[in-house]
N, C-alpha and C positions, 0 to 999 in steps of 0.2 A: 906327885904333882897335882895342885889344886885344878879343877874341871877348868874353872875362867884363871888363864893364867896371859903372862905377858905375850902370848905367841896363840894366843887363840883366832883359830881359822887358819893363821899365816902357814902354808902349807912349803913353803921352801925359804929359803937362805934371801932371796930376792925379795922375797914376798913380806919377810920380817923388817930388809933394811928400808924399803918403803913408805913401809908403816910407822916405823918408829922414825923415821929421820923427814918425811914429807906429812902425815896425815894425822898424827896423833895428839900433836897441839896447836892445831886450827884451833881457832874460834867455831860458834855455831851460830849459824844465822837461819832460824828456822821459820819458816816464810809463810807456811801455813802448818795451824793447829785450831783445836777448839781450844784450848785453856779460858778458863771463865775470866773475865777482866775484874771481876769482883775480888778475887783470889789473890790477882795481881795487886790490885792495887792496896789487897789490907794487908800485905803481906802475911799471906796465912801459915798459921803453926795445926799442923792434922793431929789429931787427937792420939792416932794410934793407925798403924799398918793396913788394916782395912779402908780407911777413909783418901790415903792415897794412891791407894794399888787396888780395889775391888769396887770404888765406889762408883764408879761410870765404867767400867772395864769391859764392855761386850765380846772381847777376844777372850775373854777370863771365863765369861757366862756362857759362851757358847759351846765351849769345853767342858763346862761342869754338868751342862748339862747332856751330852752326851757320854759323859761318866753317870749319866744314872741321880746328878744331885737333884734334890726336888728343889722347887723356884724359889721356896721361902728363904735359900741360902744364896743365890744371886741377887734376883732383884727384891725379895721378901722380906720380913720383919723381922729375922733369926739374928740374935744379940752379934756385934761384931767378929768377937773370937771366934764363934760358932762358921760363919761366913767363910772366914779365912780360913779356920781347922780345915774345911769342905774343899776348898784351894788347895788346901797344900797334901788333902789326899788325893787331890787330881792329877799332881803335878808328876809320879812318875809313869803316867800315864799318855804325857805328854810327849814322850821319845819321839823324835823326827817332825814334831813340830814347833815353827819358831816359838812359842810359848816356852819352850823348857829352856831353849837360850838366852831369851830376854829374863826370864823370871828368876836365871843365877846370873847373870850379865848385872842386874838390877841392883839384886842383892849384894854382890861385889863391891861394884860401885858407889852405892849411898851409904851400907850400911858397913863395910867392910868384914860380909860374915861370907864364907867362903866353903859350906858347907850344903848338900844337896837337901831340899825343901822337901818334905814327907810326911807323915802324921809323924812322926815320932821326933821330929825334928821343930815340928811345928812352934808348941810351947816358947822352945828359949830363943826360934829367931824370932816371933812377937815382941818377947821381953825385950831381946838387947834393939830391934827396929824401934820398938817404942819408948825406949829411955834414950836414943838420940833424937828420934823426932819432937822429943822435948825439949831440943835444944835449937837455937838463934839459927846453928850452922845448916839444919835441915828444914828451916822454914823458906816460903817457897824465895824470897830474895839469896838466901842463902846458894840453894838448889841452883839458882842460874850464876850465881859467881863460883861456886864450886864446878860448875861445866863449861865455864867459860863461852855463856849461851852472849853472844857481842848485840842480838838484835833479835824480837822475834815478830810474827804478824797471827792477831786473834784473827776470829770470822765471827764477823757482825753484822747485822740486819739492816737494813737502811733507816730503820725505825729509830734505832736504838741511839739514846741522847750522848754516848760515849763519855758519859761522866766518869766513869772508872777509869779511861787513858786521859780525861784532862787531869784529874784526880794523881795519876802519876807522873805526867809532865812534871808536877809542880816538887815528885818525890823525893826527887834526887836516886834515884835509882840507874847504877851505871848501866844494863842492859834496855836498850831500845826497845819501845815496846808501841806496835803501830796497828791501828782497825786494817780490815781489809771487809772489803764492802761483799754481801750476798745476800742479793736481789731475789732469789728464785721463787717468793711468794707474790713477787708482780707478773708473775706470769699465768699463776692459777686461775686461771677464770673459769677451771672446769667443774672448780670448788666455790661457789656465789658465795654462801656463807663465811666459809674463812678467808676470800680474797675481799668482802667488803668492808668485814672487821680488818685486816691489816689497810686494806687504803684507807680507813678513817684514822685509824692510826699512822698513818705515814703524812696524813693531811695534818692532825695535828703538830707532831716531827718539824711540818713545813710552814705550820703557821698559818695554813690557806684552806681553803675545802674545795675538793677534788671532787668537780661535778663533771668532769668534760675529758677526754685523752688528753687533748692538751696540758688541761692541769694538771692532770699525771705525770707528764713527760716533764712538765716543769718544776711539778716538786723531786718525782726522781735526780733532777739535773743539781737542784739546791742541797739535795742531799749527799750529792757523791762531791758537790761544791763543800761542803763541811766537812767529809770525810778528809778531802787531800789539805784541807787547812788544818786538819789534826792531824797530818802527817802521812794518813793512807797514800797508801802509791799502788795498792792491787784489788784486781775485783777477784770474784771466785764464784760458780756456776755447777752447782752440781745436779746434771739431767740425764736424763735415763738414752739420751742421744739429740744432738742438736738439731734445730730445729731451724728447715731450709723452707717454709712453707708461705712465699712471698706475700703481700697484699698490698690493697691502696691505705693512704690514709681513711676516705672514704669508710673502707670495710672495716680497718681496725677500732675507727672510731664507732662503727655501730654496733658492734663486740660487745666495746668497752661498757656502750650504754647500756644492751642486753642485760650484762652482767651486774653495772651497778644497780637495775633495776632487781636485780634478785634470781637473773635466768642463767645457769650454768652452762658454758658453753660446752657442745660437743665436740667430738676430739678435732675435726677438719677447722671447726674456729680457733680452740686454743692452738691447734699446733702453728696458723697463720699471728693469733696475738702473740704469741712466746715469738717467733719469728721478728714481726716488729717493734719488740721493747728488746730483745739482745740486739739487733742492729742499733738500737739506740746508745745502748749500754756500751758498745764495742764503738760509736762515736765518740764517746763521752769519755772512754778510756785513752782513745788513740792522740783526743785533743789536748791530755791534760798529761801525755806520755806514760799511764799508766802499763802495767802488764795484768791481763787477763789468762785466768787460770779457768781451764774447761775439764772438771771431772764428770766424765761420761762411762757411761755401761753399766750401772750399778742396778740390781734389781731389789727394789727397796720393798720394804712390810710386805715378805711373801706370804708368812701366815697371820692374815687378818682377826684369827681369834686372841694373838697373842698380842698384835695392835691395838685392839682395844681396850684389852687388862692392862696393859703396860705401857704403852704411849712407842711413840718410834723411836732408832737409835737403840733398840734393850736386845739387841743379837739376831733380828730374823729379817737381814740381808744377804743376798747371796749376786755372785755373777752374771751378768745379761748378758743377752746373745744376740741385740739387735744391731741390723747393717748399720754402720755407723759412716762408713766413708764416702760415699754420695749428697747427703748432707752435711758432714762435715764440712766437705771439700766446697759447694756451693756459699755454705756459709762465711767461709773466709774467704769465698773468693768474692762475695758482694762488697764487704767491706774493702779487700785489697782494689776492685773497682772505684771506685769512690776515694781512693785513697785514705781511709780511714781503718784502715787493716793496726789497731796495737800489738804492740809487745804481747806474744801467747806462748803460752805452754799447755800441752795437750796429755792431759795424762788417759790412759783406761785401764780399766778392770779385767778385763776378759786377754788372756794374751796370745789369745788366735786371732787379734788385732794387732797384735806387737807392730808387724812389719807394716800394717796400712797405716797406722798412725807414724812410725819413724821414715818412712815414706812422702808420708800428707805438706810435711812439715816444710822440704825440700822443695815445694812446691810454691812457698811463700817467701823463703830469703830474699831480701831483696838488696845485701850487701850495704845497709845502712844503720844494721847494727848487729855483731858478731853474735852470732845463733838469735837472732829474734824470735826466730818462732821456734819452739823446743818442746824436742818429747821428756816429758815429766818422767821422775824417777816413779820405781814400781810403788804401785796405791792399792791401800788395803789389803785384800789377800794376795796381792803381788808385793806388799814390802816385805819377803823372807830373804833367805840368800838367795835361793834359787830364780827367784821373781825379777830380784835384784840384776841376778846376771843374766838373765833374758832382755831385761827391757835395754843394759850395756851394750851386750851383743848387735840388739837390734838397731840402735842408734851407731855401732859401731860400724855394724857391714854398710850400712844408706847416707850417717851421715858424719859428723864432728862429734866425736867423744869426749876432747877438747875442752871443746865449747858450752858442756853440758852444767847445769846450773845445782846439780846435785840433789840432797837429802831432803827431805824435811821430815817431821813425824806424823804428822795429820791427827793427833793422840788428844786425849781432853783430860792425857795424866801428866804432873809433874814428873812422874819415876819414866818416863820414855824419853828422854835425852841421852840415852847409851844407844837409843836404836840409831842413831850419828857415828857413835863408835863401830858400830857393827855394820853400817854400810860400807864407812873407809877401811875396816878389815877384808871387807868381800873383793870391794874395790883392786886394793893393792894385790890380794891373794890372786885375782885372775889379770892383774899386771903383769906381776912376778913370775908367776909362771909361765907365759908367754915369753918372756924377755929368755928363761931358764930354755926354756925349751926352743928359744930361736927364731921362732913366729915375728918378734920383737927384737929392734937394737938394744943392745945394753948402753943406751944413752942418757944417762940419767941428769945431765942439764935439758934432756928435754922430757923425759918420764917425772921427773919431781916436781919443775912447774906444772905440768899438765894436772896429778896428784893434788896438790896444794890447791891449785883453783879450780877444781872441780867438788873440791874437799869446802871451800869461802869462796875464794876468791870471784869465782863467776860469775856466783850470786849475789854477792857484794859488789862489782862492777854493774850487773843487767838491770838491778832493781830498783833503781834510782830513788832509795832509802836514805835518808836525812844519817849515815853511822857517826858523822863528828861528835 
């Protein structure tokens, strides 16, 4: 029996019928990723196996390099085969982590090679990888009708003139494809330099010059106003813990000037300005029925010498450990004050928070729209299986499992739209076995819708995405 076969993960007889008869041909509606909108919109043909699978891969780099590879073969100038060769002596090194399942999951999937990746392997899955990605079927329009990807949402900067998604509006491309707004460079006022460069750039964006908070707030406002006329329906926040740090206008406004005069604020200002532009932003969401997405905990460019050579994003992030739920909680509760509390999903990193975030969330229902506020499925080194059925678990004991809006990949690869399949496998397996072992009814007019819209349907219902 091949390693990726029809029953991979599916661990009982329940867990199989599940899967195949409730979760396995959904559509995919993947709500956030980075994929580049340039990519999207030329419809790109990759040259060759490296340039789809190692060429932003930081799960790939941070494994090679702990196998011992030198940098010139992750992020370095070493010819593409050589790159890859370097991968695929890493890979049976990769036993027990999700890398060795995705990396034949992958392979399966696009390429229909079904054999385990290894130096001596290497050679001919390059060849037969790169004589299909020569073809129509595995270019990236290809790729999302071959996964039956129904909708997906980039992550784009407020700056950013979104000519690549008007650019596909006009494609004719059957999958959806929608900005999702991220703001987190109007918050840095700790950084003078780089937040004055982006607000001249976001002044231009707005057509105005941004001498005042006000105008800030008004170009921000014109810009998330452009966003939902191209379609945007979600914002997305990625911070090291939110920020509950109230002020006046007053104070934020003299921040603002400090800053644009050149003065970096210290941490007791920025944490007070990030404070008053996400109330804004969680305004501005809640007015226009947006859902806001808060990825917290992340402990980002831990080794700063590698920061510098490499730029961020190239593998040297790891798990935070700061209290999150005291500010959490104050922060949604200013907005649910105000009545200006949107549609949220709280995802984190660290899952000795599991249960305060599947907790937090409960706290917000306000029974006007089924799970509004929702714990995000596991992120980054929580999207494994095991990650997967923690973050289950813990929305399962506190709150609607139901109700949960499911997967997305968070990936800036085209080849991660199996990691969809691999959660509805996780999914169903600790379905199934429950129901097997009695925990659970065997009632499967109400376990297969549950499956199915937790699998779309949820997310296709909460997201109030234009899918016609």
């Amino acid at each position: 029996m091949p390693f990726i076969h029809d029953d991979f993960l599916l661990s009982t007889g329940t867990a199989r019928r599940l899967y195949h008869t409730y979760a396995a041909d959904q559509p995919i509606l993947d709500y956030h990723n980075h994929l580049p909108p340039k990519d999207l919109a030329e419809n790109r043909q990759f040259a060759n196996l490296f340039e789809i699978w190692l060429e932003g891969d930081h799960y790939k780099w941070r494994a090679m390099r702990a196998n011992g590879v030198a940098e010139q073969f992750c992020t370095g100038g070493a010819p593409p085969f050589e790159k890859f060769l370097a991968w695929a002596k890493t890979v049976p090194y990769t036993l027990r982590n999700p890398l060795f399942h995705w990396t034949h999951l992958e392979l399966v999937r696009y390429f229909g090679i079904d054999e385990y990746l290894e130096e001596s392997s290497a050679q001919s899955v390059w060849d037969r990888a790169n004589a299909l990605l020569a073809t129509d079927a595995l270019r990236v329009w290809g790729i999302l009708e071959k996964f039956k990807v129904r909708a997906l949402c980039t992550t784009d900067d407020p700056t950013d003139d979104l000519a690549y998604h008007a650019q596909l509006r006009k494609a004719g491309l059957k999958t959806k494809v929608f900005p999702a707004f991220r703001p987190d460079k109007a918050l840095r006022v700790d950084d003078a330099p780089m937040w004055n460069a982006w607000v001249d750039q976001l002044g231009a964006a707005a057509n105005m010059d941004i001498s005042s908070l006000a105008r800030l707030m008004e170009a921000l406002k014109l810009r998330h106003d452009f966003f939902h006329a191209m379609g945007g329906r979600l914002s997305d926040h990625g911070l090291n813990h939110c920020y509950a740090s109230f002020c006046s206008d007053a104070d934020a406004a003299a921040i603002f000037d400090r800053a644009r005069a050149g003065q970096a604020a210290g941490a007791d200002d920025h944490a007070r300005f990030a404070t008053y532009l996400m109330l804004h932003f969680g305004r501005l969401d809640a007015e226009k029925g947006w859902t806001k997405q808060l990825h917290l905990g992340a402990y980002r460019s831990a080794n700063t010498r590698k920061l510098r050579e490499l730029g961020p994003d190239t593998g040297f992030d790891s798990m935070g450990d700061w209290n999150q739920v005291a500010e959490l909680g104050a922060y949604l509760n200013a907005l649910e004050s105000e009545g200006m509390l949107p549609k949220t999903i709280l995802y984190n990193v660290n899952p000795v928070q599991n249960m305060a975030f599947a907790t937090m969330i409960g706290n917000f229902q306000d029974g006007s729209v089924a799970g509004k506020i929702q714990y995000g499925s596991g992120w980054w080194f929580l999207d494994q299986k095991e990650g997967m059925e923690w973050q289950m678990n813990a929305l399962s004991n506190v709150g609607l499992l139901s109700r949960f809006v499911g997967m997305l990949t968070d990936s800036r690869s085209f080849l991660s739209f199996p990691r969809h399949e691999y959660f509805r496998r996780t999914l169903c397996n600790l379905i199934g076995k429950e129901v097997e072992s009695g925990e659970l009814p065997d009632r499967e007019d109400w376990i297969g819708p549950m499956i199915r819209n937790i699998c779309y349907g949820n997310a296709a219902g909460y997201l109030g995405l234009d899918l016609s």
